[in-house]
N, C-alpha and C positions, 0 to 999 in steps of 0.2 A: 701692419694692420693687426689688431690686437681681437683673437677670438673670444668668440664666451661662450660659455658651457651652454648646451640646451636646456631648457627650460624643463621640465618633469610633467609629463601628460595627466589626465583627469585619470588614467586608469592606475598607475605608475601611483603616484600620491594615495589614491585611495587604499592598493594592497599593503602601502607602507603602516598607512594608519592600523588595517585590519591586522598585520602582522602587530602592533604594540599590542592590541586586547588581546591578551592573553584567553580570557575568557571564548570568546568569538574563536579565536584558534584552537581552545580544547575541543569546543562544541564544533568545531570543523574537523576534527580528528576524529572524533564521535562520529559522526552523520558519513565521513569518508568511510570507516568502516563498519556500517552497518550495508552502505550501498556496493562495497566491494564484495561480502558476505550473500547480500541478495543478487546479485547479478553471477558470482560462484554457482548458486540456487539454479538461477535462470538460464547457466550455460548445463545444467546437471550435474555436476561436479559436486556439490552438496547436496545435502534433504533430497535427494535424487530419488532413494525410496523411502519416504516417509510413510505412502501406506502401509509398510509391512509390517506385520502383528509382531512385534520384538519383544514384549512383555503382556504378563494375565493381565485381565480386565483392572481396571483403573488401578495398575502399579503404584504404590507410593514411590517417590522421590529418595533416594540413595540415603539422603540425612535423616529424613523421617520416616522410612522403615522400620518396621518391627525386627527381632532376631525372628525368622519365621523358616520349615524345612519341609521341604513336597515331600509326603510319605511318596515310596515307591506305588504304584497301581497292584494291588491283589490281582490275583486270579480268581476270585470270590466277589469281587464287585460288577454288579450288574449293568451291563451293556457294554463291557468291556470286549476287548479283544481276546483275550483272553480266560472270560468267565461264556464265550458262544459255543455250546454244545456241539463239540464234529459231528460231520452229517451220517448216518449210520453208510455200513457199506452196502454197496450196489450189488445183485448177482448179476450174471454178465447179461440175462436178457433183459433187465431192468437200464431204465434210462431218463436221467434226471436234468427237464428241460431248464433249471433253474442252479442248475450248478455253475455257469461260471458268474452269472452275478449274484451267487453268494460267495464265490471265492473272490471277485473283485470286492462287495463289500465287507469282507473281513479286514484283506488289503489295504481299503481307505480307515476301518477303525481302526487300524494298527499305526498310520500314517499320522493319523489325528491325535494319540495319543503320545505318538513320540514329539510329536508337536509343541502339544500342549506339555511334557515335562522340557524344552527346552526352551520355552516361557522365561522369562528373566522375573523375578518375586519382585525390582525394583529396579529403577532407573536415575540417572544425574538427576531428571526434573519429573520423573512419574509417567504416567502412559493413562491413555484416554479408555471411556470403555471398552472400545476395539484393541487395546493393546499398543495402540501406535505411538511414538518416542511422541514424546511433549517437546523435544525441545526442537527434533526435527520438524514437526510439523509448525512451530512458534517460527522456525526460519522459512519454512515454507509459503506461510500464510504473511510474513511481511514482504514475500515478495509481489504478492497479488496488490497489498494495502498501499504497497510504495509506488508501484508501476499508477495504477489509481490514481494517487495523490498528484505525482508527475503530469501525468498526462492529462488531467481534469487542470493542473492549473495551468499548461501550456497553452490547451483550449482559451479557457477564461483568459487568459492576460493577454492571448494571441487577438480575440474579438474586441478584447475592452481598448486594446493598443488601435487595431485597425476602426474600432467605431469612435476612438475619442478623437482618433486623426482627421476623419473626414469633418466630423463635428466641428474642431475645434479651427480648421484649417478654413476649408469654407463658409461656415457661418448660415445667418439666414435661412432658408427655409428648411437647409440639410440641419442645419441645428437644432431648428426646434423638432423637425420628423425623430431626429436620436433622443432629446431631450423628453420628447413625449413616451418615444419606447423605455428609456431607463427610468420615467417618473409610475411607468406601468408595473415593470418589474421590482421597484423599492418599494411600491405600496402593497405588494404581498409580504408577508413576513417569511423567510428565509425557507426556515425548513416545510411551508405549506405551500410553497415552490417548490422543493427540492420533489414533496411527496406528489403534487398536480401531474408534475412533467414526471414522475415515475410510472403515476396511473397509465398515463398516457403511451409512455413503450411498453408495459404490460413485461416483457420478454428483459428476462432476468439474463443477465450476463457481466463480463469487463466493461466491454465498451458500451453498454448499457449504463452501467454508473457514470462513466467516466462522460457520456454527453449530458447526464440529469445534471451532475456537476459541473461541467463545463458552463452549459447553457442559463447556468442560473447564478456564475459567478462573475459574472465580464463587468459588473454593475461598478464593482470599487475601482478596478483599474481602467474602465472608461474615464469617471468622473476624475481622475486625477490624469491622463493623459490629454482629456481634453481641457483642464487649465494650462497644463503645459503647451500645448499646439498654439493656444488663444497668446500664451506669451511670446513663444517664441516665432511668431508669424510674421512678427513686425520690427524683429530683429535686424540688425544692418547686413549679415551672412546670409537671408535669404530676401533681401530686398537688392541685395549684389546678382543672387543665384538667377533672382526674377529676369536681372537687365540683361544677363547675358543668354535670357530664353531656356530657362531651366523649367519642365514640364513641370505639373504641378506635384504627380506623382513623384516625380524627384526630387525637388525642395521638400516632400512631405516623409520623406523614408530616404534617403540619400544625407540631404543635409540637417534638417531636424532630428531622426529618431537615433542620432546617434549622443545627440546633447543631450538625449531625454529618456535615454537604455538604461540607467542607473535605476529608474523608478519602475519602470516595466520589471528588472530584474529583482528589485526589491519586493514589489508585488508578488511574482511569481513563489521569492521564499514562503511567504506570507502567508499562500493559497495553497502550497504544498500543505504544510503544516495541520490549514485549517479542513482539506477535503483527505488526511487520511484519518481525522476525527471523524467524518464528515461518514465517510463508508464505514467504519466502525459502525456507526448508528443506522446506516441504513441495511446493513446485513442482519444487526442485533434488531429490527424490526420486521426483518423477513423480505427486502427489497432489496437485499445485496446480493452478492456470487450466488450462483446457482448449487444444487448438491451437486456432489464431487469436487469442485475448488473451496479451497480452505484458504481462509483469510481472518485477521486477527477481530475482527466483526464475527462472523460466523464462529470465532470459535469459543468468545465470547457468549453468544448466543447459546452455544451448548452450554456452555460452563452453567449456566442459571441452574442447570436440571443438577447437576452436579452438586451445587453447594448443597443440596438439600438431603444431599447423602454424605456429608461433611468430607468430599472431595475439591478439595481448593486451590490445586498447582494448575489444574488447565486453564482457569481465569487470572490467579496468577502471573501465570508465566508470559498472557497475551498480553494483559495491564500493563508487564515491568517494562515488557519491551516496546510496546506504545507509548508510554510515559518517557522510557530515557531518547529513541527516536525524536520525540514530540518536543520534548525541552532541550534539545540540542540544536534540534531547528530552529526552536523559536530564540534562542539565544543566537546563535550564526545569523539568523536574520537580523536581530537587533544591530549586531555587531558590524552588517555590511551595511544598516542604514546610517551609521555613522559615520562608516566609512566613506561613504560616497557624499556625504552631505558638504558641500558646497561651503557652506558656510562653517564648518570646524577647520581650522589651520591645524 
C-alpha cells in the first residue's frame, strides 16, 4: 500500500507564502523589535528611570550641539551657596532658633548646585524642558501607545468576532437587533464617536482609552465576520456537526471560527495600527493618558509649545518612532493578508 505525503494545512501554506515577502518579513523584524524593546520597558529593565533630570533644560541632541562649557559657580553670584553670608557668631547666652534650617538650607543649595553642574549640555536625542532623556522617555511612552493599540484592538475584533457570529449564524430577528446596533454606530462619524464615548467616562486613564477605542471599533470586524458566519453556515462541516447534535455554540466557535481566524487576525493587525494613531490624537487633544504617564500623544502634545522656541527633537523623536512602528505594521499587515488569502497559490 502506497503512502502519500500529507497534504499542508491552511496555516502551514500561509507562513510559507509570508516567509517569500521579503518585505512583510522585514517589517516583522521591525514591529518584533520595537515590541521586545517595549516589554524590556514594561518589565523595567529599560527607560526604567526616564524621569530622571539627566541633562539642563531642553538639551540639544549630541549632533546638534553647540561647542558650549559650564563656567565653574563664583563665589560672587547671588543665591549661591557659596555667595550666603556665615551667620555671625553666637555668645554662649545667645541662642539661634533658626539655625539648623539654615544649616539645612545651605545643604540643599549646595546639593542643587552640584546638580545642576552634573547636567549633561547634550544628549544622543536631546532632553525635554525638565531635563529628561528624549530618547528614554520616546521608549517610554511607546510602551503606553502600544499596550493601547493592542488591547483596544483585541477589544474591537473580540466584540466585532462575537457580534458578527451571533448575527450571522442565527439570522432573523437576532440580525436585524445587530444590524440596527451597527447601522447606529456607522452613522456617526468615527472620531465624533471616539470624542461622545470619551465625554462620557469623563476619567482620563489606560483603560479609559482603550474601552473609547474598543467600543467604537467592533463596527469593521463585525461586518466582515458576519459575511463569513452567513457563508460558512450552510457549509457541509457544519451541516455534519448539526447531525451529530453539535450545540450551536459549538458549530459557532469550535467548527466555524477557526475557518474564519485568518480575517479576525487580519483585522486585529489592521486595528493595532489604526488605535495607536488613534491615541496619538486623543492625548494631542487633552483626552489621552493622564499627567504623569507619557505616551507618544502626550508627548506630542507638549512638543507644540516647544517648536515655538525652535526646540524640535521631542516631536521629532515621538513622530519617527510612530511613523517607522506604524509603517511596519501596516506593511506586516498587508503582507499576512496575502498570506492567508485563499485564493493566491
Amino acid at each position: 500500500m502506497q503512502n502519500f505525503p500529507a497534504s499542508s494545512g491552511l496555516w502551514t501554506l500561509a507562513w510559507r507564502r509570508l516567509c517569500a515577502d521579503r518585505i512583510a518579513m522585514a517589517a516583522l523584524a521591525v514591529v518584533a523589535a520595537f515590541l521586545a524593546l517595549l516589554a524590556l520597558s514594561a518589565g523595567g529593565l529599560v527607560a526604567a528611570d526616564w524621569e530622571r533630570e539627566v541633562g539642563v533644560n531642553y538639551a540639544p541632541p549630541s549632533f546638534a550641539a553647540p561647542a558650549l562649557s559650564v563656567p565653574a559657580p563664583s563665589a560672587a553670584v547671588p543665591g549661591s551657596a557659596a555667595a550666603v553670608a556665615p551667620a555671625p557668631a553666637l555668645s554662649q547666652n545667645e541662642f539661634d532658633p533658626l539655625a539648623a534650617d539654615i544649616a539645612a538650607l545651605r545643604a540643599g543649595l549646595g546639593n542643587s548646585e552640584q546638580q545642576a553642574l552634573e547636567r549633561r549640555l547634550s544628549l544622543p536625542f536631546g532632553a525635554d524642558k525638565w531635563g529628561h532623556d528624549i530618547l528614554l522617555k520616546t521608549i517610554k511612552g511607546g510602551e503606553t501607545s502600544v499596550i493601547v493599540g493592542l488591547a483596544a484592538a483585541l477589544l474591537a475584533v473580540g466584540l466585532g468576532t462575537l457580534f458578527g457570529a451571533l448575527s450571522g449564524y442565527y439570522g432573523g430577528l437576532v440580525d436585524d437587533a445587530f444590524n440596527w446596533f451597527y447601522s447606529v454606530f456607522t452613522a456617526i462619524p468615527a472620531i465624533l464617536m471616539i470624542l461622545a464615548v470619551a465625554a462620557v467616562l469623563q476619567q482620563k486613564g489606560v483603560l479609559t482609552i482603550v474601552l473609547i477605542l474598543g467600543l467604537s471599533g467592533w463596527t469593521g470586524p463585525y461586518r466582515l465576520m458576519r459575511a463569513e458566519y452567513l457563508k460558512h453556515k450552510a457549509r457541509e462541516y457544519v451541516l455534519a456537526a448539526d447531525a451529530i447534535g453539535a450545540s450551536a455554540w459549538r458549530k459557532m466557535f469550535v467548527h466555524i471560527f477557526p475557518n474564519v481566524s485568518h480575517v479576525a487576525l487580519v483585522q486585529l493587525s489592521i486595528l493595532v495600527v489604526g488605535f495607536i494613531k488613534a491615541e496619538v490624537i486623543l492625548s494631542f487633544l487633552g483626552f489621552g493618558v493622564p499627567v504623569g504617564v507619557v505616551s507618544w500623544g502626550s508627548m506630542l502634545n507638549e512638543a507644540q509649545n516647544e517648536l515655538i522656541l525652535g526646540k524640535w527633537w521631542q516631536m521629532t523623536a515621538a513622530a519617527s518612532a510612530m511613523a517607522l512602528l506604524v509603517t511596519a505594521f501596516s506593511l506586516f499587515a498587508d503582507g499576512l493578508r496575502d498570506a492567508l488569502d485563499p485564493k493566491i497559490k
